[in-house]
N, C-alpha and C positions, 0 to 999 in steps of 0.2 A: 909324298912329302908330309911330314910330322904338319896338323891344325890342331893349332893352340887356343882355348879363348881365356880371355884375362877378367874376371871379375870384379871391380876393384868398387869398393865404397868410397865415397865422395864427403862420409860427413865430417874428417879433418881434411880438407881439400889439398895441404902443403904434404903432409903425411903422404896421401895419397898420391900426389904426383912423386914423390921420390921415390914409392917402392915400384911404381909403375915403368919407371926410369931403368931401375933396374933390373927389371921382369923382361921387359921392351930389350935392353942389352943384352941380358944370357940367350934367350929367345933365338935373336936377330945372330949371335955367335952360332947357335948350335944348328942356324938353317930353319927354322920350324917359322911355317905360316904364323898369323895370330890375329887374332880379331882381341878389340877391346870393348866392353860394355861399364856401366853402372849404375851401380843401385845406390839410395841413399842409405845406409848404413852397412854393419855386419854382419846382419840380424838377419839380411836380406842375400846374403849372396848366399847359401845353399841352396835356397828355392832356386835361384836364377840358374845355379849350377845343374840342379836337377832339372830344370826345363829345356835348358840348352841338353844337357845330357840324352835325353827321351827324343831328341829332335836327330841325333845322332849324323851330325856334321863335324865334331869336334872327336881328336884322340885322347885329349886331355885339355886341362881348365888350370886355372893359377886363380887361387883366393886372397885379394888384396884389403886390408883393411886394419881400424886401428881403433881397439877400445882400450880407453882411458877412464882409470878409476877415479870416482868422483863422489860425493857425499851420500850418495843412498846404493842399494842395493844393486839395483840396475844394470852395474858393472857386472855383477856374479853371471846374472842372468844369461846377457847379452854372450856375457865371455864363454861359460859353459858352455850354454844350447848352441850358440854358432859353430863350437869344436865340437861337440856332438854330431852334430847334425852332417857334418864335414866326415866325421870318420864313419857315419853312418853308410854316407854317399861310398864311402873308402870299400867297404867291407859287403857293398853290391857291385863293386870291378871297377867303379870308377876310379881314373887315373888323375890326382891333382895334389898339390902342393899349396899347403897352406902357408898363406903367410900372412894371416890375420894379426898384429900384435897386441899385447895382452902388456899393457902396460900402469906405470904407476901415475906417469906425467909427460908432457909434450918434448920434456927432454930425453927422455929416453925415449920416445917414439923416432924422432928424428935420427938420434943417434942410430938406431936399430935399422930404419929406413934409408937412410943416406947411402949411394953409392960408395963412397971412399970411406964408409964406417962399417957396418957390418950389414950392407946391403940388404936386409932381407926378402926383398922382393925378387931380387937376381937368384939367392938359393932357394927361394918356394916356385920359381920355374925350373930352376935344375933340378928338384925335386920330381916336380909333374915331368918333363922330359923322362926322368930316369925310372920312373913310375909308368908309362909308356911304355919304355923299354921290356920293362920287368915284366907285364902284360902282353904284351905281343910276346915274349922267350914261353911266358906258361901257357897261354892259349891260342896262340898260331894266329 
């Protein structure tokens, strides 16, 4: 059976429970174990991804989390380096689906995260699922 683990940042905690909600739903649809942790921020789930990764219990990871741009730079930062760092993880066979969002304000984070909106946490697990997939057809 497909183990999943969920990474999700905690430091908009409403955000985070709705993409979790629907990571947790696609998940629980497609069959696949799942464990869920958290860090406090965005900043921080690659590390986490990469330590769970090296421990190699998991086939795939789901990156939950939500920066919000805000008066100083900090947004740029936080936003690059943690998609880097992700496609980093990506481009050493690790199997995950981001679903980090990269947004302007709490309304569109919400929207983006909401189940009956545009989910995004449910498609950065079908993501890691089908990433899975793609991994096990090329390397057995």
């Amino acid at each position: 059976m497909t183990k999943v683990l969920v990474v999700q940042a905690r430091f908009y905690e409403k955000i985070a429970d709705e993409l979790v909600n629907g990571a947790t739903a696609a998940l629980k649809k497609a069959g696949a174990e799942f464990d869920i942790i958290e860090v406090p921020g965005a900043f921080e789930i690659p590390g986490a991804i990469a330590m769970a990764s090296e421990a190699g219990r998991y086939d795939g990871f789901v990156a939950l989390g939500c920066v919000i741009r805000g008066e100083t730079s900090h947004y740029d930062y936080v936003a690059g380096e943690s998609a880097r760092a992700l496609m980093d993880l990506t481009l050493e066979g690790v199997s995950l689906g981001n679903g980090i969002l990269t947004v302007e304000n709490s309304g569109q984070a919400m929207s983006r995260a909401a189940i009956d909106q545009k989910d995004k946490g449910g498609v950065a697990a079908n993501a890691c699922l089908r990433m899975i997939e793609v991994h096990e057809n090329l390397l057995g």
